[in-house]
C-alpha positions as CSV (number, residue, x, y, z in Angstrom):
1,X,0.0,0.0,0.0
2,X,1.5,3.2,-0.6
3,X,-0.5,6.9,1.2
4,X,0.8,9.9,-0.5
5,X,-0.2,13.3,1.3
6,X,-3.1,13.6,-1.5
7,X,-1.0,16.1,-3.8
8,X,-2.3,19.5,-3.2
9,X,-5.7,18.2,-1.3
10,X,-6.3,18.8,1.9
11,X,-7.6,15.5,2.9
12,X,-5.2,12.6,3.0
13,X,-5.9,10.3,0.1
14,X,-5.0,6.7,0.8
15,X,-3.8,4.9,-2.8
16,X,-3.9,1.1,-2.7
17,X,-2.5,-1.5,-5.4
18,X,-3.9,-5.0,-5.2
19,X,-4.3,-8.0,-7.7
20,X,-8.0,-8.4,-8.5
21,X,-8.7,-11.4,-10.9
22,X,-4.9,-11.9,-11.6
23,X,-4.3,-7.8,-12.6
24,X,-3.0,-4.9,-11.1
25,X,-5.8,-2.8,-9.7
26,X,-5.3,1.0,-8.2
27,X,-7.8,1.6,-5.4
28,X,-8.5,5.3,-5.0
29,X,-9.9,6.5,-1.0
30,X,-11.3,9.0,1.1
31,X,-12.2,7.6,4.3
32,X,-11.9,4.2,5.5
33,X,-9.4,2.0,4.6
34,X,-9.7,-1.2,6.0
35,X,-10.7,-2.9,2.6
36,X,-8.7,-6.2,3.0
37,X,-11.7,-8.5,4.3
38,X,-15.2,-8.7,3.6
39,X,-16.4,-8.8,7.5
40,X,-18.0,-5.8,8.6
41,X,-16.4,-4.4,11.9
42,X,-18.9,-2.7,14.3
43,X,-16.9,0.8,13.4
44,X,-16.9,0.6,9.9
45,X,-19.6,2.4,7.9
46,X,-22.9,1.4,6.7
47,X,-22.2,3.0,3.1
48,X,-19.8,3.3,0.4
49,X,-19.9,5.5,-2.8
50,X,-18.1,3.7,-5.4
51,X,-16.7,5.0,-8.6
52,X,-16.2,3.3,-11.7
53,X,-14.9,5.2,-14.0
54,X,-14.6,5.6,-17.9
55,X,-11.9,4.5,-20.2
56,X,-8.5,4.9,-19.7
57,X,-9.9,3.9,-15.6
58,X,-7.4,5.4,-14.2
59,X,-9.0,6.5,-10.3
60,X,-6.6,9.8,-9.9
61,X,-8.6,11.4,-12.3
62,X,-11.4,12.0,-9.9
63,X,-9.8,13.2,-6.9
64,X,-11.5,16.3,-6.7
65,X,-15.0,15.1,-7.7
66,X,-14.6,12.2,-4.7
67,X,-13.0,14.6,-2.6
68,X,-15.3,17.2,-2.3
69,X,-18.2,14.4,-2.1
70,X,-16.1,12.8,0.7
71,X,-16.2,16.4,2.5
72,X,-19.9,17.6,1.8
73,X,-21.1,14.1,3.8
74,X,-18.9,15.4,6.7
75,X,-16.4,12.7,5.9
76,X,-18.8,9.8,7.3
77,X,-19.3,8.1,4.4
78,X,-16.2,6.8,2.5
79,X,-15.6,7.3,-1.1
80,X,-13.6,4.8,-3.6
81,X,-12.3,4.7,-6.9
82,X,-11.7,1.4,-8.7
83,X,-9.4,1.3,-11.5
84,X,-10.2,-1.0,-14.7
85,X,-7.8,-3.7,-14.8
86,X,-4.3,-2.9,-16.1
87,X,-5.3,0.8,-16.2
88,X,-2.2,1.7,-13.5
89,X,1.3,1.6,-13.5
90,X,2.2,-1.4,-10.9
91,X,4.4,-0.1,-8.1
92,X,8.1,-1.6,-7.9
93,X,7.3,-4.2,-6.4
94,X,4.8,-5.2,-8.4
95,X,4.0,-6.7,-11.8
96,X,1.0,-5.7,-14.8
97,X,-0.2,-9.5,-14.1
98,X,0.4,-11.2,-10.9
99,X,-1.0,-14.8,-12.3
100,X,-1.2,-14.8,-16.4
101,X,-3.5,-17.6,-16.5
102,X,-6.2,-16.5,-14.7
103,X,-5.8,-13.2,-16.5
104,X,-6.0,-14.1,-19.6
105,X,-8.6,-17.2,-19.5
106,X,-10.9,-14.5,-17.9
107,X,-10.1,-12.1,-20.6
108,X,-9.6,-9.7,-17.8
109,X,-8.2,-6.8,-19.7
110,X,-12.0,-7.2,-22.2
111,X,-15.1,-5.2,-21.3
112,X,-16.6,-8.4,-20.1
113,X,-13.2,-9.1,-17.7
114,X,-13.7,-5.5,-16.5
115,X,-17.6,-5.8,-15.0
116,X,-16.4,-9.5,-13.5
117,X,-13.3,-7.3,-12.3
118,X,-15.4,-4.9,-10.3
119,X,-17.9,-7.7,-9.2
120,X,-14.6,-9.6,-7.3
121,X,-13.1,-6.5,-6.4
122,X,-16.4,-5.9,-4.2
123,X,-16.8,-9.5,-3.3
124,X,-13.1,-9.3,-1.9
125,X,-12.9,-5.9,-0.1
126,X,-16.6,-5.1,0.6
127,X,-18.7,-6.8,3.1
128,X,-21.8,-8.1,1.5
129,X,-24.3,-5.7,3.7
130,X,-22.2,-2.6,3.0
131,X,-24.9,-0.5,0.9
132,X,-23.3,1.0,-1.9
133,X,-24.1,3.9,-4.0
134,X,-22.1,3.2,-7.4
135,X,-21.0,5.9,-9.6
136,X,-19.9,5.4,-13.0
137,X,-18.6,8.2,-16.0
138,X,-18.7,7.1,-19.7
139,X,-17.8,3.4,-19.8
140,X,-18.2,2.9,-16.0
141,X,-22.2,3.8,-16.3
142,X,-22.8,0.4,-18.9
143,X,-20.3,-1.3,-15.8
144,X,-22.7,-0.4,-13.2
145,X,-25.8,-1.6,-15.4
146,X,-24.1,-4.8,-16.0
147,X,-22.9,-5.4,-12.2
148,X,-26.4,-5.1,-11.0
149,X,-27.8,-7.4,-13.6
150,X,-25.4,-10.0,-12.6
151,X,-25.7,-9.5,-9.3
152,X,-29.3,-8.1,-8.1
153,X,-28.3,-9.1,-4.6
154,X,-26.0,-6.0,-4.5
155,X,-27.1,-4.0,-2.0
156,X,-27.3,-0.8,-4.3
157,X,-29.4,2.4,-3.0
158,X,-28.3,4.5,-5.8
159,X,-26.5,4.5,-9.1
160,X,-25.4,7.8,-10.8
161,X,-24.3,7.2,-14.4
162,X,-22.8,10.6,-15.2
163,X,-22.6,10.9,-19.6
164,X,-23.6,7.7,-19.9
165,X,-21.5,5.6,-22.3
166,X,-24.4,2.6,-22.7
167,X,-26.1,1.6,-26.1
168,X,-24.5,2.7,-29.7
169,X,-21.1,3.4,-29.2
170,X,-19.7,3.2,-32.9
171,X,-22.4,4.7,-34.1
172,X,-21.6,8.3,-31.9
173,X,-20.3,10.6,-33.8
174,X,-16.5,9.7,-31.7
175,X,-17.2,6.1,-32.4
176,X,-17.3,6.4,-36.0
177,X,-13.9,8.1,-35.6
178,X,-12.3,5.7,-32.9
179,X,-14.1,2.9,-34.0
180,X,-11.1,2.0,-37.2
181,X,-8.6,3.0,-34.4
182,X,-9.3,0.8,-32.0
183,X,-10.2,-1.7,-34.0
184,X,-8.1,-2.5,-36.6
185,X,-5.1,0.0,-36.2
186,X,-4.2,-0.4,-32.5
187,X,-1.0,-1.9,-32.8
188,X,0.1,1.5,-34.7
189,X,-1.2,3.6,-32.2
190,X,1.2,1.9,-29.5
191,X,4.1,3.9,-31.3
192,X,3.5,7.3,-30.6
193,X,2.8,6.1,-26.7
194,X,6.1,4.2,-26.9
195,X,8.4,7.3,-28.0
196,X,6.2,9.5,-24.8
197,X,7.5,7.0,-22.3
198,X,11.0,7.6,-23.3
199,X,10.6,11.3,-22.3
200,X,11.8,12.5,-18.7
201,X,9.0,12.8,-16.5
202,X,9.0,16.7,-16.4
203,X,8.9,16.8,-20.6
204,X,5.9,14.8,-19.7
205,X,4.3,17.1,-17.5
206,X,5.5,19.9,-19.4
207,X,3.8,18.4,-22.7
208,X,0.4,17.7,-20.8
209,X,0.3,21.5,-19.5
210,X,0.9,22.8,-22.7
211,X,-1.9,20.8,-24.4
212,X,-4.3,20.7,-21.6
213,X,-3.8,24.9,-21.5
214,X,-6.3,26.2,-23.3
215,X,-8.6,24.9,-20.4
216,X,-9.3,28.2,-18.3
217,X,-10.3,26.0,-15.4
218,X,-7.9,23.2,-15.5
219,X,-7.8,20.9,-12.6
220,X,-4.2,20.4,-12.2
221,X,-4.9,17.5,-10.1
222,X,-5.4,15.6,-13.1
223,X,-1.9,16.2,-14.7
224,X,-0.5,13.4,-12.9
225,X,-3.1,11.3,-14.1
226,X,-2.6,12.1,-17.8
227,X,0.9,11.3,-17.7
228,X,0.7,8.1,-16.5
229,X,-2.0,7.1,-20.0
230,X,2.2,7.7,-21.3
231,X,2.9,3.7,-19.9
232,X,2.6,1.3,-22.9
233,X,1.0,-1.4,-21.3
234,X,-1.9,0.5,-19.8
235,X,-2.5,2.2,-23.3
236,X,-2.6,-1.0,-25.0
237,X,-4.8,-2.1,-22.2
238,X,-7.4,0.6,-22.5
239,X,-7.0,0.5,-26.2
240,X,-7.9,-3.0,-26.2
241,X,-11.2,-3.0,-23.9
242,X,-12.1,0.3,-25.9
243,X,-11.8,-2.2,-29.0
244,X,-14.4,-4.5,-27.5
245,X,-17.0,-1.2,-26.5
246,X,-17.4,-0.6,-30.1
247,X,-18.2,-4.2,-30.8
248,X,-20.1,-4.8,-27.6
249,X,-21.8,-2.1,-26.1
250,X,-24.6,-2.0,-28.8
251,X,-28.8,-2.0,-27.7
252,X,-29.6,-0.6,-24.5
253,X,-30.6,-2.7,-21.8
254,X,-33.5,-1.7,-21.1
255,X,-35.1,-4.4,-19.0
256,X,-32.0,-3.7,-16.3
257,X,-33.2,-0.1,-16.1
258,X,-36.6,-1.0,-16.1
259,X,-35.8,-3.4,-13.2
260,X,-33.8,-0.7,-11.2
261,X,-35.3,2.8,-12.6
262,X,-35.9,4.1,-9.0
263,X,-32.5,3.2,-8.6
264,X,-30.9,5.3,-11.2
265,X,-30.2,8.4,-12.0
266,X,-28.9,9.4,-15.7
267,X,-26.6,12.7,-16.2
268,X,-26.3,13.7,-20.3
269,X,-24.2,15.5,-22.0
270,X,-26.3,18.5,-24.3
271,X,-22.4,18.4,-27.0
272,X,-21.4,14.9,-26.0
273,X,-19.7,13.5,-28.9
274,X,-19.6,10.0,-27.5
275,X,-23.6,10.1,-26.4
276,X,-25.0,12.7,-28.7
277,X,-28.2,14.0,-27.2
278,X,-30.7,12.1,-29.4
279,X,-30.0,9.1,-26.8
280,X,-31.3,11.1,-24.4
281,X,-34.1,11.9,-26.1
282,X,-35.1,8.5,-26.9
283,X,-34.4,7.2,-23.0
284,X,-36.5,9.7,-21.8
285,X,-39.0,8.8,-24.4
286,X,-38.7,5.1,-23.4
287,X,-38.9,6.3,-19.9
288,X,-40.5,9.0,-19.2
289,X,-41.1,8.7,-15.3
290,X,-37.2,8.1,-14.9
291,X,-34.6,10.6,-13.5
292,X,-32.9,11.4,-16.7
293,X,-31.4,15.0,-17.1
294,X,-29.6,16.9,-19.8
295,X,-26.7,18.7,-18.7
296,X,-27.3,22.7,-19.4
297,X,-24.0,24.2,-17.7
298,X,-21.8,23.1,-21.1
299,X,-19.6,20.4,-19.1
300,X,-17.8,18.3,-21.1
301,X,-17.7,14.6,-21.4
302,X,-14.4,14.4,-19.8
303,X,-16.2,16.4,-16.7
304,X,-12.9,15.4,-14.7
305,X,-10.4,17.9,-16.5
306,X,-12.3,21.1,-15.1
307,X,-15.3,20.2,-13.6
308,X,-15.0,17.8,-10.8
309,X,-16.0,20.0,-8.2
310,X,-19.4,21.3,-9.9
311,X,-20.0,17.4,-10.8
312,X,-20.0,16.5,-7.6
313,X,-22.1,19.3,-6.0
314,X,-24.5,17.7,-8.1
315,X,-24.2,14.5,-7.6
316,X,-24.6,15.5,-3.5
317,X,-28.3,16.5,-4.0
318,X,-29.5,13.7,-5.6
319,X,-28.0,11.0,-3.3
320,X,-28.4,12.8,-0.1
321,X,-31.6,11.7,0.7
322,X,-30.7,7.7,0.1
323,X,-27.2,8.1,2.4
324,X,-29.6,10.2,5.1
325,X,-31.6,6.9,5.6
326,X,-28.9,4.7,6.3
């Protein structure tokens, strides 16, 4: 385990690494720590907000949206961060894979390995009554819907799915783009990632700034982050489940939100390249009585690079009821 002084935040954040399902996995907290057993000590909270997040998962770039949720609940209600699979650097100690057989006969790495990923992770660090409110961005949100088909007996009170990434994904406007790239030319998008690892780390940083500067608002939190999409392993990673969301992540699934509707709440994008706001048109038409909302303050798919705080202000007011009855 390895608890940096949270880079700039004033909260400690606690950063775990751990194999789950044969891959290294970055754990991302705010509050309790204790996530190494699955019984439930009398001191240990009734709740836990879980984020999934979107593709490349890498958990540190939603420290400020899971901080400031961590601090508007007065810090009684922890808040995680799951990384996908292979979406972190391992520490030194540690390798990409810790057992290669069970990673790849599980296809861990795959958009199916990654929902069975999050279903073990909670199976092995979460007791079974802990009530969970799930969070998922982009990629995270069709996670979420898949985890609580597979498992109903989760004990979920809420699930926000923030520019939801869930039906028609190479037919977006950014999936007919990425759709040829992730596809068919992956291997020759490895190269350009290869020749950014060789740079020093501050050429890295100092390439992220000047790219990512044209955001006013730029949470510099995230720099970090973006640096470490420069590993080739955990590009070819993300570049290889984001392969298998083109091909998979096709109709909605409309009798899981049917199931769980008073359970969810859906956050669109109104310029959202990768969910262009027709879905939400025809979700809402499909389900009219559902909380389904259009974003109308401009934030941008990637919410995380600038708008982590606002995010989660709103993401506060529509859970705080469920986490006041626990």
């Amino acid at each position: 385990m390895e608890t940096p002084g949270g880079e700039g935040l004033s909260e400690p954040v606690s950063v775990e690494y751990t194999y789950c399902m044969g891959a290294i996995t970055e754990v991302l907290k705010y509050g309790a720590t204790d996530s190494h057993g699955t019984r439930k000590t009398s001191n240990q909270p009734k709740a836990l907000i879980l984020v999934i997040p979107g593709n490349p998962g890498v958990v540190g770039f939603y420290k400020t949206y899971m901080k400031t949720l961590y601090l508007t609940f007065k810090r009684r209600c922890p808040v995680w961060a799951v990384s996908h699979a292979g979406h972190c650097s391992p520490p030194n100690a540690m390798d990409m894979v810790e057992d290669m057989c069970v990673a790849e006969s599980r296809d861990v790495f795959g958009l199916n390995g990654q929902i069975e990923h999050k279903l073990a992770f909670l199976r092995e660090h979460v007791p079974r009554d802990t009530q969970l409110v799930l969070v998922g961005h982009s990629i995270g949100c069709y996670i979420i819907l898949e985890m609580m088909k597979r498992d109903p007996e989760l004990k979920v009170v809420k699930s926000v799915l923030l520019f939801p990434t869930i039906e028609r994904m190479a037919c977006s406007p950014q999936g007919r783009v990425m759709t040829p790239v992730l596809c068919h030319l992956r291997y020759a998008a490895y190269l350009p990632v290869f020749l950014l690892s060789l740079l020093p780390g501050f050429l890295q940083t100092a390439l992220v700034r000047l790219v990512l500067g044209s955001l006013s608002s730029l949470d510099h939190t995230t720099i970090p982050a973006t640096t470490s999409l420069f590993n080739v392993d955990c590009a070819a990673n993300g570049m290889y489940m984001g392969g298998q969301e083109m091909r998979l992540v096709l109709e909605r699934d409309n009798a899981t939100i049917k199931r769980n509707l008073h359970k969810l709440v859906f956050y669109y994008g109104a310029t959202d390249h990768w969910c262009p706001v027709q879905y939400y048109h025809d979700i809402r038409a499909d389900f009219p009585g559902g909380n389904i909302r259009l974003c109308e303050r401009g934030i941008r798919h990637a919410f995380v690079l600038d708008a982590g705080k606002e995010m989660a202000d709103m993401t506060a007011e529509w859970i705080s009821d469920d986490l006041k009855i626990l």
